[in-house]
C-alpha positions as CSV (number, residue, x, y, z in Angstrom):
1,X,9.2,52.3,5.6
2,X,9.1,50.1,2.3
3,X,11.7,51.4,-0.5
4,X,10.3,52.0,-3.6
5,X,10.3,49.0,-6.0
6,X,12.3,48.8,-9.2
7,X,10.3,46.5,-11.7
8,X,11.9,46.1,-14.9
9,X,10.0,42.5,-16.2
10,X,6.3,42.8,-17.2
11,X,5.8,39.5,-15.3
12,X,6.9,41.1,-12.0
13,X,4.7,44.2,-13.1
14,X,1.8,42.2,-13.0
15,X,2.5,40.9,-9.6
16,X,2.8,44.2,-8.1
17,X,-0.4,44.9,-9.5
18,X,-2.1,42.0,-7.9
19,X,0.1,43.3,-4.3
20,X,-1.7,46.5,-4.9
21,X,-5.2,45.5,-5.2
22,X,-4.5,42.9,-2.4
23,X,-3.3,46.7,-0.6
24,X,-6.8,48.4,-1.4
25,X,-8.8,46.0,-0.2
26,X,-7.3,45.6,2.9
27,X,-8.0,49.3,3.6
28,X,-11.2,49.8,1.8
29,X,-13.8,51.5,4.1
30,X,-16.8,50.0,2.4
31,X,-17.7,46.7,0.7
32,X,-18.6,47.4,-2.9
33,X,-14.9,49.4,-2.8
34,X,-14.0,46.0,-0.9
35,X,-15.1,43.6,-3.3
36,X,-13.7,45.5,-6.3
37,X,-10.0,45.2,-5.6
38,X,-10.3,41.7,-4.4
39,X,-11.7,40.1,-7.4
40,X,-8.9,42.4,-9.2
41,X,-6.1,40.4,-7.3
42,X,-7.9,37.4,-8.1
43,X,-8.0,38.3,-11.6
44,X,-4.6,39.1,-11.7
45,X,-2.4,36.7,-9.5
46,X,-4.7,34.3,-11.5
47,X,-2.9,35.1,-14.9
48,X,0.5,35.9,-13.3
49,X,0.0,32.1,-12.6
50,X,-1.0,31.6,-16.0
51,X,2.1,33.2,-17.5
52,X,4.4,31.1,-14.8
53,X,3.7,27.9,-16.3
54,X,3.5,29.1,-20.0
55,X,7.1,30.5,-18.6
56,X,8.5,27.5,-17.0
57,X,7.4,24.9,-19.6
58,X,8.3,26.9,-22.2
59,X,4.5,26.6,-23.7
60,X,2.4,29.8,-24.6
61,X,-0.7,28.3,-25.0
62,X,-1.6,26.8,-21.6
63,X,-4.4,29.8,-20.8
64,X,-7.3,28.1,-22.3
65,X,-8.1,24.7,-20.6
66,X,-5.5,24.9,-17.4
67,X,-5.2,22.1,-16.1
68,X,-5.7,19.6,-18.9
69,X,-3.1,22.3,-21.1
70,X,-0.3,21.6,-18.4
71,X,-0.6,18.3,-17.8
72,X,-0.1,17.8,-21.3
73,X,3.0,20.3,-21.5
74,X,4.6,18.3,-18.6
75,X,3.8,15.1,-19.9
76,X,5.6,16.2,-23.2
77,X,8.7,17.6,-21.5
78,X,8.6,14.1,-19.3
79,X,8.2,15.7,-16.6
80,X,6.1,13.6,-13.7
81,X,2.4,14.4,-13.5
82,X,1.6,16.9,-10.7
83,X,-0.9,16.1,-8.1
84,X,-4.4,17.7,-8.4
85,X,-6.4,15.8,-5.7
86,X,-4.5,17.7,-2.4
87,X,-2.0,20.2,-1.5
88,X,-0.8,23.3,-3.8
89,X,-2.7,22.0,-6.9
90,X,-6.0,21.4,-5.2
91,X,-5.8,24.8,-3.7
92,X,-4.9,26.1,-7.6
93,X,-8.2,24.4,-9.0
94,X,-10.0,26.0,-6.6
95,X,-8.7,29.3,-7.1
96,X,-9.5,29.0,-11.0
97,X,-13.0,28.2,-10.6
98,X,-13.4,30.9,-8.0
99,X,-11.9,33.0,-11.0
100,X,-13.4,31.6,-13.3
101,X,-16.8,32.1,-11.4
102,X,-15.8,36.1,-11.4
103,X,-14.8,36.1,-15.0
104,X,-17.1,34.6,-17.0
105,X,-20.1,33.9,-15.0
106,X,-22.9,35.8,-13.3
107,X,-22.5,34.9,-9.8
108,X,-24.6,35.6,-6.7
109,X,-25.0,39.1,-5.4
110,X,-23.4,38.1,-2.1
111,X,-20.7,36.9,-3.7
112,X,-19.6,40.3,-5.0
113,X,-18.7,41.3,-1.4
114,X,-15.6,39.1,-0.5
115,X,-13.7,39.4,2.1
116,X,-10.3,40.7,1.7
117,X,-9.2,37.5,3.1
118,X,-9.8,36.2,-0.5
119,X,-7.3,38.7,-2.3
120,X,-4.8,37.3,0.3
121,X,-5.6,33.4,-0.4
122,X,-5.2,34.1,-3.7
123,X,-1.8,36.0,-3.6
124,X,-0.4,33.0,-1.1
125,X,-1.9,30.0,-3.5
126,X,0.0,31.7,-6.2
127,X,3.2,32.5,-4.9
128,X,3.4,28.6,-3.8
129,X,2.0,27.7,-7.0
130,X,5.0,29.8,-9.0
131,X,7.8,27.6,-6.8
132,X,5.8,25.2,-7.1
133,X,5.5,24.7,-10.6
134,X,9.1,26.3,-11.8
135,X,11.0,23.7,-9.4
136,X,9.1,20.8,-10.8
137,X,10.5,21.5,-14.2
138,X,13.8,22.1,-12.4
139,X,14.1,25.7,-12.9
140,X,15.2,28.9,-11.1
141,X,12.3,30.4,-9.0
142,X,11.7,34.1,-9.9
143,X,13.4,36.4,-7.4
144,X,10.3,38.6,-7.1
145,X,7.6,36.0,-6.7
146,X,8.8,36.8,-2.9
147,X,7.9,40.8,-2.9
148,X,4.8,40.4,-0.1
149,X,4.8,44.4,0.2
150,X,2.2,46.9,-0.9
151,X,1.4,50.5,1.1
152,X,-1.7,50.6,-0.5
153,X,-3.1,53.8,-1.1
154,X,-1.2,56.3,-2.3
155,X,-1.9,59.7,-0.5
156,X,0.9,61.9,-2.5
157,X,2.3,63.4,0.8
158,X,6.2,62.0,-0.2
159,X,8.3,65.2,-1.0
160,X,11.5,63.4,-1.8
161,X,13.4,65.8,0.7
162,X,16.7,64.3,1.2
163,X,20.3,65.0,2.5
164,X,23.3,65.3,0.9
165,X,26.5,63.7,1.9
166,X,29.7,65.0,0.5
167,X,32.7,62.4,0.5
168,X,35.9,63.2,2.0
169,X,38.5,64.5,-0.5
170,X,35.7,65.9,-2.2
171,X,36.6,69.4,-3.4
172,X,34.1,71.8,-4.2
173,X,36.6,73.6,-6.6
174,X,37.3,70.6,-8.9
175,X,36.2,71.1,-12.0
176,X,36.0,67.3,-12.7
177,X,33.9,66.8,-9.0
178,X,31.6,64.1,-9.4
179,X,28.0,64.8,-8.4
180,X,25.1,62.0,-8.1
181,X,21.2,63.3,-8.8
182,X,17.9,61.4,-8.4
183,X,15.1,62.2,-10.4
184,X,11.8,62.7,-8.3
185,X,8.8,64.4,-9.8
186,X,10.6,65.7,-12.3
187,X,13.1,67.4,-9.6
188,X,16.8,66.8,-9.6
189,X,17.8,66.3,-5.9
190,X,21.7,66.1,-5.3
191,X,22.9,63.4,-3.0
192,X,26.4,62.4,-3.1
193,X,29.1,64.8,-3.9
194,X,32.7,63.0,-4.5
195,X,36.2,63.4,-5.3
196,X,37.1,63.4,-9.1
197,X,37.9,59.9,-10.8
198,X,35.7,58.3,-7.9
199,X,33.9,54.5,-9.2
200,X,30.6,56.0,-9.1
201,X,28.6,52.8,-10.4
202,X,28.8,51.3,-6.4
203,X,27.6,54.8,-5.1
204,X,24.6,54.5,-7.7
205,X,23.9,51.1,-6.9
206,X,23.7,52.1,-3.0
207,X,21.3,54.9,-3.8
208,X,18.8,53.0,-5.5
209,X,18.8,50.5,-3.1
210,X,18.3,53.0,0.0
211,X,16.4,55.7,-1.7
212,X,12.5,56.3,-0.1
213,X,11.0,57.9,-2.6
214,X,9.9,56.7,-6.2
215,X,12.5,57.9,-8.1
216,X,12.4,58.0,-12.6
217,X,16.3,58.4,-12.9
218,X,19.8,58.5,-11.4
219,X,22.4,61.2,-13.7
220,X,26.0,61.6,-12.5
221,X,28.1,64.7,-13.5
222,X,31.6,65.2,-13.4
223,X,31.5,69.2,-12.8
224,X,28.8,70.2,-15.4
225,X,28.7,67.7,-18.0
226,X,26.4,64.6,-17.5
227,X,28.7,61.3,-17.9
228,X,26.0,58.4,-16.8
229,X,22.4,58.2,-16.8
230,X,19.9,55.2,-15.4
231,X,16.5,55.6,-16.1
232,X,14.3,53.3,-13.6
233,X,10.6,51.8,-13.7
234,X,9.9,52.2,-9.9
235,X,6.3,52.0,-9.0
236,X,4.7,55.1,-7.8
237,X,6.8,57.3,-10.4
């Protein structure tokens, strides 16, 4: 079963976006439902792209005019010149004038029905194109270009039922007895009861990590008073 994702950068929220419609339109029972979420994921991968190199190169212009925009901004940073007659940045051309072609052009009626094999070309030429283009300037790769994972469809059937596991020397009578709560459709749910003066911040960090459910919040009380709230961004909440 996929955890819940945490996404606290607006770049990584885009991606899961393009994930998502990448999701639908694998499942999509007909093809005008079909074609609408793959030219979303082209769409959007397309500008996660975008914002990459504007990212890497430190250049927030490079939208308009692609390729001739970040040759020029690796030029300038002396970078070498990338290679646009084979491999990743062939396959990126010919992503932006199949997006192109669905942005800003009437294009055949056929061509309205992709495959959902498209929405996945797309997602794979810009993950490659991301490393790609962040190790050329000799930066860090974003962790999250690697998320792969979408469930799709969301049918609303996850009741955040859980368990509660209470840690031994835990004492029930403590006044001070430190408690740790998710937040799940608006719903406290109590998961970890633990013995007063515990480190809580590990047992927090475990939870969001194994938790199933989208969750809005994690709040720790010592007896009745809350000492530490994290409020989260997971997708689905």
């Amino acid at each position: 079963m996929e955890h819940p994702k945490v996404v606290e950068d607006p770049h990584y929220h885009l991606w899961t976006d393009a994930l998502h419609a990448r999701a639908l339109a694998r499942q999509a029972n007909n093809k005008w439902d079909r074609g609408t979420y793959v030219r979303w994921a082209v769409a959007t991968s397309w500008t996660v792209l975008e914002i990459a190199c504007q990212e890497a190169l430190g250049k927030p212009d490079i939208s308009r005019r692609f390729k001739e925009n970040l040759d020029s901004a690796i030029q300038n940073k002396g970078f070498r010149s990338l290679q646009w007659g084979c491999g990743i940045w062939q396959r990126v051309l010919d992503l932006h004038k199949k997006r192109n072609g669905l942005a800003h052009r009437f294009i055949s009626e056929d061509d309205y029905f992709p495959d959902a094999t498209v929405a996945d070309e797309s997602i794979d030429i810009v993950r490659e194109a991301i490393s790609a283009i962040y190790r050329h300037v000799n930066r860090r790769v974003p962790i999250w270009i690697q998320d792969n994972d979408d469930r799709g469809w969301d049918s609303g059937r996850r009741n955040g039922s859980n368990m509660t596991l209470i840690h031994s020397g835990a004492d029930q009578n403590d006044p001070k007895l430190v408690k740790l709560f998710y937040v799940h459709s608006g719903k406290e749910k109590l998961t970890d009861v633990l013995p007063s003066g515990t480190d809580y911040l590990p047992y927090v960090d475990d939870l969001i990590r194994k938790v199933r459910v989208p969750i809005s919040a994690v709040k720790v009380y010592e007896g009745n008073t809350v000492v530490y709230v994290r409020e989260l961004n997971m997708r689905g909440t």
